[in-house]
N, C-alpha and C positions, 0 to 999 in steps of 0.2 A: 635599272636601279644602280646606282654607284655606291658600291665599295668602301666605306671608310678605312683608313690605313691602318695597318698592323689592329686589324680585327680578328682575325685570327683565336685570340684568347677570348672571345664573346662567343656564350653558346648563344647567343638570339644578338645582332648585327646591330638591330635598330634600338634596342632596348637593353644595353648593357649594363649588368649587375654594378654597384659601387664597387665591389670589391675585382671585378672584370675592368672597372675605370682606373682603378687604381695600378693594374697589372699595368694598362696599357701606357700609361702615363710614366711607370718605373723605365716600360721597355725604352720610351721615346728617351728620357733620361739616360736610361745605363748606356744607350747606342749614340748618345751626344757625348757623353762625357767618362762610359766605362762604369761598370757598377760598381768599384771602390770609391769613386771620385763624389756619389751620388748618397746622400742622409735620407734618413727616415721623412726630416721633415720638407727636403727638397721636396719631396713626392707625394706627401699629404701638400704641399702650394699647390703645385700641380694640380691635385683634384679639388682645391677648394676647402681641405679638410685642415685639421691641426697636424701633428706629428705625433703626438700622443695616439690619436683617430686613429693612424695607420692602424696598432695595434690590435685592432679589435677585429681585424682581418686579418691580419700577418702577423707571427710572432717575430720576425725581422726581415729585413732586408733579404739575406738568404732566401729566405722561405717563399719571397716575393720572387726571386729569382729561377729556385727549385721550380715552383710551378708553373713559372711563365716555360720554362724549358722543357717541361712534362708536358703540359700541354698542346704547344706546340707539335712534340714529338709524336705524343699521340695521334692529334690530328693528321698529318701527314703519312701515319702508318696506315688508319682508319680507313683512308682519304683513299689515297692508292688503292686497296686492294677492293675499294666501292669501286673507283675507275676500272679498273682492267676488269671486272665482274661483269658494269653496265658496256661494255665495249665489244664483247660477243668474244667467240673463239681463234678470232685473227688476231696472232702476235703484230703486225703492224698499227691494227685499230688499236689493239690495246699500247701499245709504245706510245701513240699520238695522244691518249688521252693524258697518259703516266706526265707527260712532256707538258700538256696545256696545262695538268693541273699546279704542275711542279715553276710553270710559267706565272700563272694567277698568283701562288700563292707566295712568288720571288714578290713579284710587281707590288702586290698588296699589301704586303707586309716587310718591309725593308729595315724596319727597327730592329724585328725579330731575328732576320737573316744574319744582321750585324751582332750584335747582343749572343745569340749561339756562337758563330766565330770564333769574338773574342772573349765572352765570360764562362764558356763551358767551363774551362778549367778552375773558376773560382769555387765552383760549386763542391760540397762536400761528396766523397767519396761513394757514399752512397748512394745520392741522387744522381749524380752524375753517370755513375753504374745504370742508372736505373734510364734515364736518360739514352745513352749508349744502348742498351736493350731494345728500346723502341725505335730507333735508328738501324740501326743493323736489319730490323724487321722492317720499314721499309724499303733499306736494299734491297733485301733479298726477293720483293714483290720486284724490282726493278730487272735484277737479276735473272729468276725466271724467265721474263718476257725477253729478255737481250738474249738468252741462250737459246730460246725459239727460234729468233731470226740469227743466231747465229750460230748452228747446230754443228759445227766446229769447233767451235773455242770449248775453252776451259773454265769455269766458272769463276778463279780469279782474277780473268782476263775480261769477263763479262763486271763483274765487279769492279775494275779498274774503269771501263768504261760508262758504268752509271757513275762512281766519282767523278771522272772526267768532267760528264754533262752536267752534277749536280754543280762544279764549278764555274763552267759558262754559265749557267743560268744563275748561279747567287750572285754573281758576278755585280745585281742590278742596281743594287746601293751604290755604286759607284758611277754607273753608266746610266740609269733612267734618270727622264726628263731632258733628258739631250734631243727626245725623239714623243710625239703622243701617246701614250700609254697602248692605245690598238696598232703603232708602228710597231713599238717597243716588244709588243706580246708576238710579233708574226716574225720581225727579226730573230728573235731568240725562240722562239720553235721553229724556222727552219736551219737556225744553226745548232740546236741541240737533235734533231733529226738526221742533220747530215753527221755529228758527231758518233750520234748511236748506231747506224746502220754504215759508218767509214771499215 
């Protein structure tokens, strides 16, 4: 089955909520044009709706924002600590899956990857806090398994290097499509492989 792009924000892939259409339509927006650049009623065209409509989902643009970026975050926090769980007691098994999943979900969602980037900062302080919380707690699912294999270092140093790879790998907004999407995923999981175990 293929993937539709920056699905991510759909709890169910094939059958996405109006208001999960709406997310994803802001995401593609705000990652074309920057979320200040992008109206209410930009994104209600987008779905087919009025700009009014928007409302009845989102009390604004923020909020549409807010939760494309909670969501996300969560998933990815969720996400990880399912991988490394279903991956057994081998820090290497578990790095491989940390890596594939962090792979799939660059490749898949390239809106979203762009849109965090650069509109984290728009977001009000509080979400953004709240944002940043569920971030950190996926590191640290990263962290854990990088101190496994690398039972030397120092946990800021392990830290440094799941940034590092979280870098190569979001990398892909820029770089995919240059390559097939199954090049694209084996390229960058053996270069976020060789980064995590350098």
């Amino acid at each position: 089955m293929t993937t539709t792009r920056d699905a991510a924000l759909h709890a169910d892939v094939d059958r996405p909520s109006r208001r999960e259409q709406i997310l994803r339509a802001a995401a593609q927006l705000f990652a074309e044009r920057g979320s200040r650049a992008v109206g209410v009623d930009d994104v209600g065209a987008a779905v087919g709706v009025t700009g009014p409509a928007i409302y009845r989902h989102f009390a604004s643009k923020d909020a549409m924002l807010a939760e494309m970026l909670l969501r996300i975050s969560e998933r990815l926090a969720e996400g990880g600590r399912e991988r490394v769980a279903a991956a057994g007691a081998d820090p290497a098994a578990q790095l491989r899956a940390l890596i594939g999943f962090q792979v799939d979900f660059a490749l898949d969602n390239p809106a979203l990857i762009v849109v965090h980037d650069r509109d984290l900062t728009s977001l009000p302080e509080a979400e953004a806090g709240q944002v940043r919380r569920l971030q950190r707690r996926y590191v640290e699912v990263w962290v854990t398994v990088l101190a496994r294999l690398h039972p030397g270092a120092e946990a800021a140093a392990c830290r440094a290097r799941a940034h590092a790879v979280f870098g190569l790998i979001n990398s892909t907004p820029h770089s995919a499509g240059r390559l097939d999407r199954a090049a694209m995923a084996a390229l960058l999981a053996g270069m976020a492989w060789a980064a995590a175990t350098a």
